[in-house]
N, C-alpha and C positions, 0 to 999 in steps of 0.2 A: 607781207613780202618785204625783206630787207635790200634796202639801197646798197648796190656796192661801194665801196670807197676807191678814189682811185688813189694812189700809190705813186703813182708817176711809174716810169720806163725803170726795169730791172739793170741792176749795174751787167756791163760788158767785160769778157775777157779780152785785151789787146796783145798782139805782139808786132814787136817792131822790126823784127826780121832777123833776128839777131841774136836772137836767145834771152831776151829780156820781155817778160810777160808781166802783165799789171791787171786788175780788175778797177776799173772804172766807174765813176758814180755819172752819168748823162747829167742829170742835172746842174752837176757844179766841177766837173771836168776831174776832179782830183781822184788819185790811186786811193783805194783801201791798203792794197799792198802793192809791194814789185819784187818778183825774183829775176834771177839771171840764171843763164844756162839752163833753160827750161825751154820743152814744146808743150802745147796744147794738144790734145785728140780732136779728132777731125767734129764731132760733136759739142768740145768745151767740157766734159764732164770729169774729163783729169786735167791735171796739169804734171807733168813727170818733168824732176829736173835732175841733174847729175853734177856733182864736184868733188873733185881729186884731192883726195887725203894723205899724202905722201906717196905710196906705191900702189895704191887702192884707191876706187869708185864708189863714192856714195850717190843710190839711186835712190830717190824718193818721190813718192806718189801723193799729188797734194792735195786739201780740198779747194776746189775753185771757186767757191763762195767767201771763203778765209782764209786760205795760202797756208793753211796747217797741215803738217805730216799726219797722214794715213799712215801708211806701214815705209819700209826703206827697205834697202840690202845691200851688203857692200859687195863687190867684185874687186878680182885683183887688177890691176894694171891701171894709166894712167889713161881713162879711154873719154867720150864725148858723147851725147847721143847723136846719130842721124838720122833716125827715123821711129814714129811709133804707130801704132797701130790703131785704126780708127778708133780705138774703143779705148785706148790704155793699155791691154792686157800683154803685151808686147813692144821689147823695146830695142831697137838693133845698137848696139855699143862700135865702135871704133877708136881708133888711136885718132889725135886730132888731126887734121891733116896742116899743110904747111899755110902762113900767111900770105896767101897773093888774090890779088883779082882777074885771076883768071878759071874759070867755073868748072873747067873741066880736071882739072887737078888730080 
């Protein structure tokens, strides 16, 4: 019977509230990657982020072990995400809305 080896702790997806997500190493704190303008699914198992190409939205579906594009799509207009669906498969777009601290906006 073979001993298993331990590995230590698997790196972590973070986000900082803000639309900047990062994969973490626990052991020694530092990012593998960081993007911006990105959510997490409620699971970890995507990472979707979106950014505006002049009059058009680039979406993209990343892997979250490597921050590599999956597949993408553009849409027309200049929009944000606000929400995605537990799983990824769904992504709700929006125009961005105005800079203030107020939540209800």
């Amino acid at each position: 019977m073979e001993k298993a080896t331990n590995q230590g702790p698997a790196p972590v997806l973070v986000s900082d509230g803000a639309g900047r997500i990062s994969l973490l190493d626990i052991n020694t704190g530092e990012a593998s990657y960081t993007v911006t303008d990105a959510v997490k699914t409620a699971d970890s198992s995507k990472v979707v982020r979106a950014g505006a190409e002049g009059e058009t939205t680039e979406v993209q579906v990343l892997n979250p072990t490597s921050g590599e594009v999956v597949t993408s799509t553009k849409v027309d207009g200049v929009l944000k995400i606000r929400a995605v669906s537990p799983f990824g498969g769904v992504v709700a777009l929006m125009e961005p809305g105005p800079v203030t601290a107020d939540l209800y906006v």
